[in-house]
C-alpha positions in Angstrom: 78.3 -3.4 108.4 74.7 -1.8 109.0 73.7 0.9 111.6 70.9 1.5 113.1 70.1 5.2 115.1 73.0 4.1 117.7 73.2 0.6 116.8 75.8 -0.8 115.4 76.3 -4.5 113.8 79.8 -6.0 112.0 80.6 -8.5 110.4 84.6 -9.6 110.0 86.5 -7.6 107.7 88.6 -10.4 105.3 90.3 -10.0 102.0 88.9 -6.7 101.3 85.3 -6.7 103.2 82.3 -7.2 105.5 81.6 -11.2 105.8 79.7 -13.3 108.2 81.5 -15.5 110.6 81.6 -18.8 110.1 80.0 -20.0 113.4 76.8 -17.7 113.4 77.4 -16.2 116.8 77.8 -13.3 118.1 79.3 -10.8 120.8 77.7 -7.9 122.7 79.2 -5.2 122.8 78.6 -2.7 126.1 78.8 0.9 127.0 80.7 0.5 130.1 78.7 4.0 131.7 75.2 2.0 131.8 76.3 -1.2 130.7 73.8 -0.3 127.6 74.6 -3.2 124.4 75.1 -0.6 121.4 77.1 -3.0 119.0 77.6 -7.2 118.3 80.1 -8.4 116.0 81.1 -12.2 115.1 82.2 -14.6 117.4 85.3 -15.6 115.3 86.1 -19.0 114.9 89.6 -20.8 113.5 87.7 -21.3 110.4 87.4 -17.4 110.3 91.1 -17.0 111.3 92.1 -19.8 108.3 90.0 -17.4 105.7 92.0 -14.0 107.1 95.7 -15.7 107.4 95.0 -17.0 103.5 93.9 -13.3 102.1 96.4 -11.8 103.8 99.2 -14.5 102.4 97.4 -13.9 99.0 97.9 -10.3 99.5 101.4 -10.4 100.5 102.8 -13.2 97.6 100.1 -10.9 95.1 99.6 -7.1 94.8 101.5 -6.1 98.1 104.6 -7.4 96.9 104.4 -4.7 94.3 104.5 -2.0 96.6 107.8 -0.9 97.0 108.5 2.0 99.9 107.2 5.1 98.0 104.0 3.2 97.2 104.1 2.1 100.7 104.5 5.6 102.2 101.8 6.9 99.6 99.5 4.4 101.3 100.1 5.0 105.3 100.0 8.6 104.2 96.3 7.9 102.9 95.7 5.8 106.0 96.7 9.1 108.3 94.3 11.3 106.3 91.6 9.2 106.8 92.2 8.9 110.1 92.7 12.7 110.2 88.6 12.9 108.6 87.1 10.9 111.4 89.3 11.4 114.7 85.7 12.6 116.3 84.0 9.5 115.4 86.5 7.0 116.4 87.4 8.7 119.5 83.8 7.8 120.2 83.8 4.8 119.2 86.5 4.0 121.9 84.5 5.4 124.4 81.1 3.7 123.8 83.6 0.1 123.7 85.5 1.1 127.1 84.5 4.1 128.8 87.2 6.0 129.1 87.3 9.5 128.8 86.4 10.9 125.3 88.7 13.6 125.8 91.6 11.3 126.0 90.5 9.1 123.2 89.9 12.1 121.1 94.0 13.0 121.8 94.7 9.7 121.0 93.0 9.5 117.7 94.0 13.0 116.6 97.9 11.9 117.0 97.6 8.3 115.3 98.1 9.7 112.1 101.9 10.5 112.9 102.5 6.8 113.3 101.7 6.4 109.5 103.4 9.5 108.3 106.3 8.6 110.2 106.6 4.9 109.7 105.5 5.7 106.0 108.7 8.2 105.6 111.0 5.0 106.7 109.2 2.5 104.3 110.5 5.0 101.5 114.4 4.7 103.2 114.0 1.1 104.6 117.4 -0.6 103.3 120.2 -2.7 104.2 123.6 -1.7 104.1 127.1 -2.0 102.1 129.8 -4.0 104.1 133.1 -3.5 103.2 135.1 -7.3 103.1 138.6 -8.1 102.5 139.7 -8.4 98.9 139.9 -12.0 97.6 142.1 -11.6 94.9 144.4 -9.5 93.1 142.5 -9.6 89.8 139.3 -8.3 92.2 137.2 -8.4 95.6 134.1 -9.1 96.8 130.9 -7.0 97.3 128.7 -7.5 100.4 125.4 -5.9 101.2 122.2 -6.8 103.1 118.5 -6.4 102.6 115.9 -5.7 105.1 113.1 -7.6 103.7 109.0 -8.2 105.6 108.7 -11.4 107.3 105.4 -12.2 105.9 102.2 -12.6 107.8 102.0 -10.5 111.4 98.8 -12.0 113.5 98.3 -9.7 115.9 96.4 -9.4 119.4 95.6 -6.3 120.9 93.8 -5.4 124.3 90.5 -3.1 125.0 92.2 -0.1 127.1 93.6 1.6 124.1 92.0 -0.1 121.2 93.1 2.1 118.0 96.6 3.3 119.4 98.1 0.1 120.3 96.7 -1.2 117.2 98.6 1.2 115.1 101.9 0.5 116.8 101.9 -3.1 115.6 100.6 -2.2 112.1 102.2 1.5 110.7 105.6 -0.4 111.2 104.5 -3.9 109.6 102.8 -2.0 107.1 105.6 0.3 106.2 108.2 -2.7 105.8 105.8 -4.6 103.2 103.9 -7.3 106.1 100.0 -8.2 105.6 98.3 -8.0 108.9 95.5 -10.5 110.5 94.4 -8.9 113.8 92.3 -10.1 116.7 90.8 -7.2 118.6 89.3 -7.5 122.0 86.1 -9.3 122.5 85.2 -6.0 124.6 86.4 -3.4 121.9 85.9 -4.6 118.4 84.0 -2.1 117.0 86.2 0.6 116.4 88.9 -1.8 114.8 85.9 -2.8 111.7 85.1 1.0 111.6 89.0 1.8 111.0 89.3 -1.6 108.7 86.2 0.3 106.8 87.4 3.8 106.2 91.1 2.3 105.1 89.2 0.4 102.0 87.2 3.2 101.5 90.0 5.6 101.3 92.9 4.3 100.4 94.7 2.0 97.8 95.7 -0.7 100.2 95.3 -4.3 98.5 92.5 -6.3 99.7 93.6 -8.7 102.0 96.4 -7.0 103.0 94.6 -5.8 106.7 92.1 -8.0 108.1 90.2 -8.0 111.3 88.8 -10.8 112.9 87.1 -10.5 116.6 86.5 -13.1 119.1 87.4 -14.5 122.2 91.3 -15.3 122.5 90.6 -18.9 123.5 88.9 -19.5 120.2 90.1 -16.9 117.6 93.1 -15.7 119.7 94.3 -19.1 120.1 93.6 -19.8 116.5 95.5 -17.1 115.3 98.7 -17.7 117.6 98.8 -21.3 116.4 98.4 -20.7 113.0 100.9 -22.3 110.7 100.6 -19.5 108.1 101.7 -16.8 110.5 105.2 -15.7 110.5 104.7 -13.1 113.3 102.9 -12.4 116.5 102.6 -9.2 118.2 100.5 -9.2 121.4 99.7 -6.6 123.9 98.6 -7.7 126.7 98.7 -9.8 130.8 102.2 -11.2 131.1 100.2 -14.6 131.9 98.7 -14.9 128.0 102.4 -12.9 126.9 104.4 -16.2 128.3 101.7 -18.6 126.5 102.5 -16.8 123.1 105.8 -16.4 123.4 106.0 -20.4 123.8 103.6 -20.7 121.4 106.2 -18.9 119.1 109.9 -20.5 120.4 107.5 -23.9 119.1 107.6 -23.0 115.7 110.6 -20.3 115.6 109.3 -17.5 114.8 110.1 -14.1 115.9 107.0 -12.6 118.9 106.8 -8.7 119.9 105.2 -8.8 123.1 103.9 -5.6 125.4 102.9 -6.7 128.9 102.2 -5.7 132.4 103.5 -3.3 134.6 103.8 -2.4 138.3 105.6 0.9 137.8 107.8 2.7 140.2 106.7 6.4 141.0 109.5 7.7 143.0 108.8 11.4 144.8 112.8 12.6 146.5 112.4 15.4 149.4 113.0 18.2 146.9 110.2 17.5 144.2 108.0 20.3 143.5 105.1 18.7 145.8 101.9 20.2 143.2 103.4 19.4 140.1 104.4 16.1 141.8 101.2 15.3 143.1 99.4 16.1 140.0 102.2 13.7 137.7 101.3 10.9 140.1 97.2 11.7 139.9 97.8 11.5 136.0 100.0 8.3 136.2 97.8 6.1 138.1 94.0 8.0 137.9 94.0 8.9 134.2 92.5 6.2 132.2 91.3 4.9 135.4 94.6 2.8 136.1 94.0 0.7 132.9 97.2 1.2 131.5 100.3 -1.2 131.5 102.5 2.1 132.3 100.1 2.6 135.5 102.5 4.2 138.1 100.9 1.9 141.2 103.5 2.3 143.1 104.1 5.4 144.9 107.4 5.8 146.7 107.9 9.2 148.8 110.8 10.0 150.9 109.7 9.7 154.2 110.3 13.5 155.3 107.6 14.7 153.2 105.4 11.2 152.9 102.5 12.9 155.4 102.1 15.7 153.6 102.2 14.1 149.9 99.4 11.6 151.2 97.2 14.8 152.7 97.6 16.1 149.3 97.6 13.3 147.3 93.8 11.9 149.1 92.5 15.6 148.6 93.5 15.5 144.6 91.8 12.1 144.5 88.5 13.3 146.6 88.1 16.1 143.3 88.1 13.9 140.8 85.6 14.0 138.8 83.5 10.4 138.4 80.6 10.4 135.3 79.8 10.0 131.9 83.5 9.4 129.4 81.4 11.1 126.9 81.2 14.6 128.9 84.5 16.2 128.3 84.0 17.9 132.1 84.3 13.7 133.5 87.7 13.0 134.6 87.7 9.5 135.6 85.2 7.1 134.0 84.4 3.1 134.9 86.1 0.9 134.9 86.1 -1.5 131.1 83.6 -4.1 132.4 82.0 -5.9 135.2 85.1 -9.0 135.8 87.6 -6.4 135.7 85.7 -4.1 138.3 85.4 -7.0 140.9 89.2 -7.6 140.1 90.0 -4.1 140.9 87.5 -4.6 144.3 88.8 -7.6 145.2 92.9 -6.3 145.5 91.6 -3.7 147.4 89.8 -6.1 150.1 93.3 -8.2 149.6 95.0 -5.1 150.9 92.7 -4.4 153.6 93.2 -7.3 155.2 97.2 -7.3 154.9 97.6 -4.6 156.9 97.3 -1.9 154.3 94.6 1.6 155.0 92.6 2.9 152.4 93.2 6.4 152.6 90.5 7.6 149.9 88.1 5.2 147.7 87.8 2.0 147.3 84.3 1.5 146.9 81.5 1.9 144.1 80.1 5.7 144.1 75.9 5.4 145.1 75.0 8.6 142.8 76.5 7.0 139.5 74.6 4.5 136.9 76.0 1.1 135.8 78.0 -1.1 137.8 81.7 -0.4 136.5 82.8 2.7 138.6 85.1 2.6 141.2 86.4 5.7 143.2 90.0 6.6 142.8 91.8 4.8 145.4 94.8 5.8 148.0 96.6 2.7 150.1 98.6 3.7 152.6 101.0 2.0 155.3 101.7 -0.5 152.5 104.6 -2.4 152.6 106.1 -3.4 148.8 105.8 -7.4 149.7 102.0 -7.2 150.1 100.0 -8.3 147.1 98.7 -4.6 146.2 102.3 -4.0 145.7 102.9 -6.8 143.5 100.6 -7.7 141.3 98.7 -5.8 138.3 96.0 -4.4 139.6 95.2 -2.9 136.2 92.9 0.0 137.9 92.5 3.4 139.9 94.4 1.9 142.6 97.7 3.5 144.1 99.8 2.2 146.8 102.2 4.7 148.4 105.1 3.5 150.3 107.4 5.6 151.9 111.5 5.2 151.9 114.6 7.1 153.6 117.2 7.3 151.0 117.9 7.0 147.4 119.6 3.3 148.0 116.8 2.0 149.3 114.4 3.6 146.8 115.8 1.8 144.0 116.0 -1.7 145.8 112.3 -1.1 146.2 111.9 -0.2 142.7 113.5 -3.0 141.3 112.4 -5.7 143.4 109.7 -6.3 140.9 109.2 -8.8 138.2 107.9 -6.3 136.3 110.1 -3.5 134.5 108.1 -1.4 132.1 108.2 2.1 132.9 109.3 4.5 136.2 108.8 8.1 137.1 111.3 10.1 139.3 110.4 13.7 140.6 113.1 15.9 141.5 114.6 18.9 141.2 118.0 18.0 141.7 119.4 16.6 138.0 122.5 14.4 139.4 119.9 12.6 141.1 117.6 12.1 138.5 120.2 10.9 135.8 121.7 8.3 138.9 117.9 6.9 139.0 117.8 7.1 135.3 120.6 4.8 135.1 120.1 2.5 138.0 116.4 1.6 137.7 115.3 -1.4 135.9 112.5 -0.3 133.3 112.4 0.2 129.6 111.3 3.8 130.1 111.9 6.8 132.7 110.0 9.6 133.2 111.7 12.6 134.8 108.9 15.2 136.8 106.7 14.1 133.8 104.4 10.6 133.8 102.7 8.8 130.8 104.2 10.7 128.0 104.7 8.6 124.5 105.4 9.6 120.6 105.8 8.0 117.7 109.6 8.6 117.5 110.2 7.2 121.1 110.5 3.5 121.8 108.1 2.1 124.1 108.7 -1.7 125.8 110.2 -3.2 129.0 112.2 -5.2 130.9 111.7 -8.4 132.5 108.4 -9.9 132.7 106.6 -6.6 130.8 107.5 -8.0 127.6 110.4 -8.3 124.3 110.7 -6.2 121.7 110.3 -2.5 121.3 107.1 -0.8 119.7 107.4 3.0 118.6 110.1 4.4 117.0 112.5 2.9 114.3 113.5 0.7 116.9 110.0 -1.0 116.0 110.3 -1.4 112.2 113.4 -4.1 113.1 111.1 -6.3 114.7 108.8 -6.4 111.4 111.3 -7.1 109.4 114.5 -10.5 108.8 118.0 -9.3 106.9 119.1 -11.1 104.2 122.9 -10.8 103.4 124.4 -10.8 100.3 127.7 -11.9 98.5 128.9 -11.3 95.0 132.5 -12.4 93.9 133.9 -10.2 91.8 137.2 -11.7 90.8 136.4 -14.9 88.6 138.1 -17.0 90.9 137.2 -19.7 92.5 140.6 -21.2 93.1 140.5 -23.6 96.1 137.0 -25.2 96.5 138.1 -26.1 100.5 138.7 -22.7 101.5 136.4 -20.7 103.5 135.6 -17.7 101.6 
């Protein structure tokens, strides 16, 4: 790696540290608020991903094997200090690769170092468990136990909206139960991955080879990695489109695929919801981050006796936010990632136009604002939940709000999705909320609260947003195969035709 002033170049980071990619070429790297190119890395290649999968299969048959849970807790613990030295910096870093807000990168980055405490405190007590069996003999009995043992190799794909964090929810757990990593960043937010790859060879005792980083396009180095013979594990985060090609990718050559996908999320408002604290839970579910979060709550159901009066206050909330620079901790919407995905945002909202929906607020690119990535915060009304806004992932500041008359009704809506990540239900009556709980179809439920996560809670969906958990210690069984164990303890093998 070298830096110039504000400039930034990387190479990959494999086996240990900085090499050139294979090919030559290289990717730009933009600041989304000027579209400014601060930073290239490599354009990996399959001959780049070959290099990473053999370090880290080096790493993991060599030195990591070594490593059993206190060593490996020792090390995530040094991963989370580190990370605790330079939460300023790589909270930056995100924000200079997507633009959104600093403030919220900055939250992000100072809580990532409870994913390695915490998954480093279950890599100390990972284990299997005794089984009692029925005795075989009089003279003595059999003993049965199991393992929990790493599956090998993870390649992993992660997306540019939350770079670092969704990073660390593949890793901390594959870490913690003895896996070597390979991971493919976004093409549109590298950087901070081969700034975090740095500090952990700097500052801690993990093997060399057992993280690598290799950036690229996902046709090339994506595609590479997923089809890689050498992998034993793919963990993707990401469209449910690229989700379904992995997944087949995997059931090809059996082996086991976490995948995190899209969302169109329920937001459900009931008749007796505290109206401010639910109008500012739907602001922060669909307008924070800019809408670039699979957990985006884009669809806002409100019972029809207070629907007028949510939307009046729902357009005024949206006409205050606060467009500008991520970097200025006052901003509290920045643009949108990059050019393609602003036109895609653009273009759902001309597809709703012209089904019938209003735009209430937004909707089009502010005039007083540099770059070509901002969008204003957008309110669709008169939507119906069979128009296209209402279907698809918009993946942007773009909410649809559709009114309903009873609770029935509300969750048909809800569910008549093919997505089923996450829901949020405001309300102040409890019977209600734990009925909605129950009867919605979505991995996660917020009650009066939106876009909440820890370390200790798993995250995932149903449906079409994805298999497995992440989060958790839910997560650390998808990084990890049991191996059961039999020892006969009587001497006696008696009838060779039996079964057991």
């Amino acid at each position: 790696m070298s830096q110039t002033d504000d400039d930034y170049e990387y190479d990959l980071f494999v086996d240990g540290a900085f090499r050139p990619g294979a090919s030559g070429d290289r990717i730009d790297v933009s600041f989304p608020y000027d579209g400014t190119v601060w930073a290239t890395v490599p354009r990996g290649t399959a001959t780049d991903v070959d290099r990473a999968v053999a370090a880290a299969r080096d790493a993991f048959e060599g030195p990591w094997s070594e490593f059993g849970g206190s060593e490996r807790r020792r090390v995530l613990d040094q991963i989370a200090d580190a990370i605790d030295a330079h939460t300023e910096e790589l909270a930056e870093l995100e924000t200079r690769q997507n633009g959104k807000l600093v403030r919220e990168m900055r939250g992000q980055m100072e809580s990532l170092s409870d994913w390695y405490r915490y998954y480093g405190g279950l890599a100390e007590d990972l284990g299997g468990r005794t089984i009692p069996v029925e005795n075989k003999s009089e003279t003595g009995g059999m003993l049965a136990y199991t393992r929990k043992e790493p599956l090998g190799v993870v390649g992993a794909i992660t997306p540019w909206n939350s770079p670092l964090m969704l990073t660390t929810w593949k890793l901390a757990p594959a870490l913690a139960a003895g896996n070597t990593f390979v991971h493919k960043p976004s093409e549109e937010t590298p950087v901070s991955a081969l700034r975090f790859a740095e500090l952990v060879a700097q500052h801690t005792d993990l093997p060399d080879g057992v993280y690598n980083v290799v950036p690229g396009h996902g046709t090339e180095a994506g595609a590479a990695l997923v089809d890689h013979e050498g992998v034993d594990k793919l963990a993707f985060t990401g469209s449910t489109t690229v989700g379904r090609d992995i997944a087949s990718a995997a059931g090809e050559r059996l082996i086991p695929v976490t995948l995190e996908l899209g969302g169109k999320s329920p937001n459900i408002v009931f008749e007796s919801a505290d109206l401010e604290n639910a109008v500012n839970g739907v602001v922060k579910g669909i307008f924070a981050a800019t809408g670039q979060t699979c957990v985006a709550g884009s669809r806002v159901f409100v019972h029809e006796s207070i629907h007028d009066e949510f939307v009046d206050a729902f357009t005024e909330r949206a006409a205050d936010v606060t467009l500008g620079n991520p970097l200025d901790p006052e901003t509290q919407m920045g643009p949108v990632a990059f050019r393609d995905q602003w036109e895609t945002v653009r273009s759902y909202v001309e597809r709703g136009a012209e089904e019938g929906a209003t735009v209430a607020f937004g909707g089009d690119r502010p005039d007083d604002l540099p770059g070509e990535c901002f969008i204003e915060p957008t309110v669709l009304v008169d939507v119906d939940n069979d128009m296209t806004v209402a279907r698809e992932e918009i993946f942007g500041p773009v909410a649809s709000v559709i009114p309903f008359a009873d609770e029935d009704e509300v969750v048909d809506l809800a569910n008549d999705t093919d997505y089923g990540l996450a829901a949020g239900v405001w309300t102040e009556d409890m019977r209600q909320a734990n009925r909605l709980v129950e009867r919605i179809d979505a991995g996660m439920v917020w009650v009066n609260e939106y876009r909440a996560v820890s370390h200790k809670v798993p995250f995932g969906g149903y449906k079409d947003s994805g298999i497995g958990r992440e989060n958790g210690a839910e997560a650390l069984d998808e990084y990890v195969q049991t191996k059961s164990v039999w020892y006969d303890q009587s001497g006696d093998v008696s009838d060779p035709f039996s079964l057991g």
